[in-house]
N, C-alpha and C positions, 0 to 999 in steps of 0.2 A: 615492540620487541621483535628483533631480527628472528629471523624463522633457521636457525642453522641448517645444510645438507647436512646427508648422512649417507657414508658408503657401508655396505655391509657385505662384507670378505667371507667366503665359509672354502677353505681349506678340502676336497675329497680322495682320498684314494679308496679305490674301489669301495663305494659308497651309493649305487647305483639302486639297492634296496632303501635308503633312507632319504637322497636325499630330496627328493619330492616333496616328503614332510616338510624339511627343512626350510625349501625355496614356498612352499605355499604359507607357512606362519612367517615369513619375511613380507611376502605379498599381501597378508592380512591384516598389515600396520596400520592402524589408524594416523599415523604420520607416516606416509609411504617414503622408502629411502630413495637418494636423486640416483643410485645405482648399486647392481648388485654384481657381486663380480665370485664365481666359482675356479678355483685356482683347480684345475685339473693334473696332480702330483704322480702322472705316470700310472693313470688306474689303469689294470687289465680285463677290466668289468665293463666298458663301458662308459663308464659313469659323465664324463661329457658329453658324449653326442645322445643318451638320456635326454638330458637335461635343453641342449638345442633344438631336440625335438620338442620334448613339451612346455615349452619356457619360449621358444624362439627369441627375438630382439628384448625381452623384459629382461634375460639375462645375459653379462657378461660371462664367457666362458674363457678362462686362459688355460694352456695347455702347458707341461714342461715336463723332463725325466724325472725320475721318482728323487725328490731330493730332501723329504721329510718335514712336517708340518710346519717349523719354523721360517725353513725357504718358502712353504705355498703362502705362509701370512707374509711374509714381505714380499713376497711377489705381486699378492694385492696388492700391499699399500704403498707401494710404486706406482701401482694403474688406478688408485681411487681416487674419486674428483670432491669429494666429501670434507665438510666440515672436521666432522667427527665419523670414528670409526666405532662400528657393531661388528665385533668375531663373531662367527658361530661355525661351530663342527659341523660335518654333514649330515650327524646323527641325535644333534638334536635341537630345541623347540625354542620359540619365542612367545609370550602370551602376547595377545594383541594388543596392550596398552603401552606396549613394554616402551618401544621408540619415543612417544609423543609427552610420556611422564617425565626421563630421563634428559629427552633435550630438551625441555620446557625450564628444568630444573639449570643444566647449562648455560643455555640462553640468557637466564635471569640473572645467571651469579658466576661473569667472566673468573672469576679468580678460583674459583672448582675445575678441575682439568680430569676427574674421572666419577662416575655415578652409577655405584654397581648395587644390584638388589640381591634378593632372597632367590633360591633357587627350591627347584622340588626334584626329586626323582620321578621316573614312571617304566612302566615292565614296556620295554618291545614287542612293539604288536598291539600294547593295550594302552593308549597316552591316557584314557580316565581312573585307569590304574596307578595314583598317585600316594607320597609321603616325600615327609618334609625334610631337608638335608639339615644333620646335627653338627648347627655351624657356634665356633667360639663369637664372641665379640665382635661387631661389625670393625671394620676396617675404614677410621675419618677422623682419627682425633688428631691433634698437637703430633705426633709423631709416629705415622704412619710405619715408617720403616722398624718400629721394634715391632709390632703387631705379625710383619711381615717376615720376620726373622725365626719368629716363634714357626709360623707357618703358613701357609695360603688360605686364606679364607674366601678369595675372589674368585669366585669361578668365571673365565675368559669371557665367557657368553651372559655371564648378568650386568657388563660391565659397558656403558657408552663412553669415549675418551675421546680427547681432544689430539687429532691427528699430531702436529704439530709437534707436541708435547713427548709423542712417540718418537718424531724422526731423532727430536733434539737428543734421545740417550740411543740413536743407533737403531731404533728396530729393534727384532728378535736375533739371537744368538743363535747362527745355524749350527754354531758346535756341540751344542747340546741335544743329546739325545731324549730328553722328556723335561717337564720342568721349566718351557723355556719361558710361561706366562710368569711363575713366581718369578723369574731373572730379571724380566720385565720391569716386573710392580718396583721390585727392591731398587734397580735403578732410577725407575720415575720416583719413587720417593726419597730415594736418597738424594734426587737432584729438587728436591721441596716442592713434588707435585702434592696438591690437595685433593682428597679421596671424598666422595659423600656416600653416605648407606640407605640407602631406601626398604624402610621394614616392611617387604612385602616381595613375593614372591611373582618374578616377570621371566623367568626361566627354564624351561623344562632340561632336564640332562636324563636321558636315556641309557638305561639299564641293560645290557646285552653281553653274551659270553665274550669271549675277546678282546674285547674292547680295551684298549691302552690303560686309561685309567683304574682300568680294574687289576693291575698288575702292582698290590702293594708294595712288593718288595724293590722292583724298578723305577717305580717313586722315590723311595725313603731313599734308594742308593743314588739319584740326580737329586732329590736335594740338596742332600751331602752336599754332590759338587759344585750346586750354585751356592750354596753358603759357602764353603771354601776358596771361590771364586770372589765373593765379596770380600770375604776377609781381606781380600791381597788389595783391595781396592781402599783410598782415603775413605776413614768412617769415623764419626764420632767415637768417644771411646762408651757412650752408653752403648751403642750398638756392636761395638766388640763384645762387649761384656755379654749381648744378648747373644752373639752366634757362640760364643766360647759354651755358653749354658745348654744350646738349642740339640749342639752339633753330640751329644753323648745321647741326646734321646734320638733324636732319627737314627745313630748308629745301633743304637738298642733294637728298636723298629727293624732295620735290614736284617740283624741276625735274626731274630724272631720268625720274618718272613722266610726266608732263607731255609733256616727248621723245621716250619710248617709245609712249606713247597717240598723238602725233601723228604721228612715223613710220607706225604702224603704219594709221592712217586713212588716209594719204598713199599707202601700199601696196593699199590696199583701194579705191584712186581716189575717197574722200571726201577731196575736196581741200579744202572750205568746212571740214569738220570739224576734220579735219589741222590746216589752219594757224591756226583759232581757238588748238587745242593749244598747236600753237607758242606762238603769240601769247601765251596765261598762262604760258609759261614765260620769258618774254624780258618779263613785267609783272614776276611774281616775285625775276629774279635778272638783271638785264639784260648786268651787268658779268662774273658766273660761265658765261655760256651757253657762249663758246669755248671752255674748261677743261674745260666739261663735254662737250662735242661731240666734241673731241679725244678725252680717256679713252673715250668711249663707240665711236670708231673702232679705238681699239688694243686694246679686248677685243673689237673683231670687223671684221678686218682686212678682209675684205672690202667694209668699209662699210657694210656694213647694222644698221639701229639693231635692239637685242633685242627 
């Protein structure tokens, strides 16, 4: 069995607190990758010449204006010499088995082009402070793309894929502001790439204030626009059918969010903040906000928004 390369891309802006972690569980592969390449996105921290210091030749460092995560991963995988591609964010983890499972698994069964596992959380600062991420249905049957419509279940960094496969639907979408992995997947599956699940957990994601993903309301509002964005694209009509159904619950989701951010600024006497909040949530769903206000009073009778 041919022994696949493997590049592994990790995206940093000002990242220069974590990503040490990050490049040492890359390092600790029992299938070491043929290169590791750190897309340096305009950090003001730092965070490359970090990394060329304690890394020297082991890692690739590229440099460029801050142009947002989707341009740092295609900047990699322009420069990667890799079979297959391993994302990882600068902030977080890979178990050590994770490479050598994933592309063994590849290697064996050419007609698989993506093999993503389980992931876990863990607190910053504390990585053996772990639990488990409350994920739906893994992501590998007959029809990937409705799986994906409903919503992502692939988190970018439990996922090893076939470069290739990637260039064919273009890369990442620099025009998108978050979401750009879901744009991803929905494409590669709608161009009949095959997905496998690995029940077991080869991923760490790092729990921290800040942090992008922690911004539910900016989520639900880009998924919106990659689903809206597929619609306009050739789709089967099951998968119409899937976004037509998907696209009333993430819009639910953003008002919601939207309510809770602006409560919650409202309580924190940023009252300009607050009712900007407000205000996108009554642009969004002007007719839904009573429905929504009500339910959100009777899971908390005392009135106060969660």
């Amino acid at each position: 069995m041919k022994r696949p390369s493997i590049s592994v891309i990790i995206p940093a802006f000002n990242a220069r607190a974590w990503i040490g972690e990050a490049i040492d569980s890359v390092l600790g592969q029992t299938w070491p990758p043929a290169d590791i390449i750190v897309v340096d996105d305009g950090s003001e921290d730092g965070t490359g010449a970090v990394v060329t210091a304690r890394f020297g030749g082991r890692v690739r460092v590229l440099r460029q204006e801050n142009r947002g995560l989707a341009a740092a991963r295609n900047a990699g995988l322009n420069a990667a010499e890799g079979e297959l591609i391993q994302l990882l964010d600068a902030d977080d983890l890979l178990l050590p088995r994770k490479l050598e499972k994933q592309a063994a698994i590849l290697a064996h069964d050419l007609s698989l082009d993506v093999v993503h596992s389980d992931f876990a959380f863990f607190r910053d600062g504390a990585p053996g402070d772990r639990w488990p991420s409350e994920q739906r249905p893994p992501v590998e049957g007959s029809d990937p793309l409705l799986e994906f419509i409903r919503g992502n279940t692939v988190a970018v960094h439990t996922a090893l894929t076939r470069r290739t496969r990637i260039e064919q639907v273009g890369g990442f979408d620099e025009s998108l502001g978050a979401c750009e992995d879901l744009d991803l997947w929905l494409r590669m599956a709608a161009a009949g790439c095959r997905f496998r699940h690995i029940p077991e957990v080869l991923a760490l994601y790092r729990v921290r204030p800040g942090s992008m993903s922690g911004d539910r309301a900016r989520q639900a509002l880009w998924t919106i626009e990659v689903l809206e964005r597929a619609r306009r694209r050739p789709l089967p009509p099951p998968a119409r059918a899937a976004i037509r159904s998907s696209l009333p619950r993430f819009r639910n989701m953003l008002v919601l969010e939207q309510l809770r951010n602006g409560a919650a600024l409202l309580r924190a006497g940023r009252l300009g903040a607050g009712a900007a909040a407000i205000g996108r949530a009554l642009t969004t769903d002007p007719l839904g906000i009573p429905g929504r206000v009500a339910r959100l009073l009777r899971l908390h009778p005392r009135g106060k928004m969660p």
